[in-house]
C-alpha positions in Angstrom: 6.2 -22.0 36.0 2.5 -22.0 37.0 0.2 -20.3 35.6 -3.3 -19.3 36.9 -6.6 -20.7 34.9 -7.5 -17.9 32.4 -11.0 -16.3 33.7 -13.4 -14.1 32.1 -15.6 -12.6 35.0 -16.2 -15.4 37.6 -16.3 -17.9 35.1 -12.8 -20.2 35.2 -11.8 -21.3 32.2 -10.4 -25.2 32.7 -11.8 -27.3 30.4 -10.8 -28.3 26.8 -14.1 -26.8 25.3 -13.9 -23.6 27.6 -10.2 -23.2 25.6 -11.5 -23.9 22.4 -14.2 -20.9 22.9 -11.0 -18.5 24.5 -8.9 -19.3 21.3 -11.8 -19.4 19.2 -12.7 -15.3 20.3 -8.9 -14.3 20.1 -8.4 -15.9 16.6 -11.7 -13.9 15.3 -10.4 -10.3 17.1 -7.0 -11.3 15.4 -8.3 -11.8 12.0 -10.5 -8.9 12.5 -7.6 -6.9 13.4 -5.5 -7.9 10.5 -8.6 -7.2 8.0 -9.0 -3.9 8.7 -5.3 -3.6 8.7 -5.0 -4.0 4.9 -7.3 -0.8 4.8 -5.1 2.1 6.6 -2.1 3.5 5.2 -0.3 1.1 6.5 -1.6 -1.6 5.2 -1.3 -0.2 1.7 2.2 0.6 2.6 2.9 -2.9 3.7 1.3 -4.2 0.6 3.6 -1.7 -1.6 6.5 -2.5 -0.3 6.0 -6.6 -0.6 5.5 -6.0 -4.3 8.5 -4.1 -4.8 10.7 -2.5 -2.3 12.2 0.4 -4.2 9.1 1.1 -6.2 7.9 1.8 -2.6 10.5 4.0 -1.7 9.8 5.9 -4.8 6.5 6.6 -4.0 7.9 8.2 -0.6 7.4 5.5 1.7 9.6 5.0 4.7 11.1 1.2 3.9 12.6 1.5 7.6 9.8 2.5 9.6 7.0 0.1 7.6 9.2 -3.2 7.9 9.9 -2.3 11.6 5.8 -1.9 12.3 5.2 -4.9 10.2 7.7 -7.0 12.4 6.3 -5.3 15.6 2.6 -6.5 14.8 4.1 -9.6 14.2 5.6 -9.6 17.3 2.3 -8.8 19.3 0.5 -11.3 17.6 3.7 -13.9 18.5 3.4 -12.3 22.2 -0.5 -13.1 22.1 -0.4 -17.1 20.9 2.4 -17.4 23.4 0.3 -15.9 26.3 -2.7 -18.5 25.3 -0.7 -21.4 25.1 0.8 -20.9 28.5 -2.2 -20.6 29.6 -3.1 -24.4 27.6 0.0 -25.8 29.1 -1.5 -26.4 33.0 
């Protein structure tokens, strides 16, 4: 399947450099992303439940919906490194 050259504006991204800098931006949102993750709720909640499932129930937190949002961000960020390698693979 063909895919079109990533572009950001006008600018066509088809060099090896040009991916490096388009990888290089999403790996720095990514990690951003995931930084300020550990801060919500959430992220305590995911922390609470990888040290101990039923300790994390206890404390009222929903194992079901938690490990279901952990697997979904996991998915987008599965989705996203898929999307830029397609784009890699010209």
């Amino acid at each position: 399947m063909d895919v079109a050259r990533p572009t950001v504006g006008n600018i066509i991204i088809n060099s090896e450099t040009g991916f490096f800098y388009l990888i290089l931006v999403f790996t720095v949102l990514a990690i951003f992303f995931a930084k300020n993750l550990t801060r919500t709720r959430a992220g305590r909640a995911f922390v609470a439940v990888r040290d101990n499932d039923l300790a994390a129930e206890v404390l009222g937190i929903n194992l079901a919906y938690y490990k279901l949002l952990a697997f979904f961000i996991a998915c987008a960020f599965a989705g996203l490194a898929q999307g830029i390698l397609s784009f890699s693979r010209h």
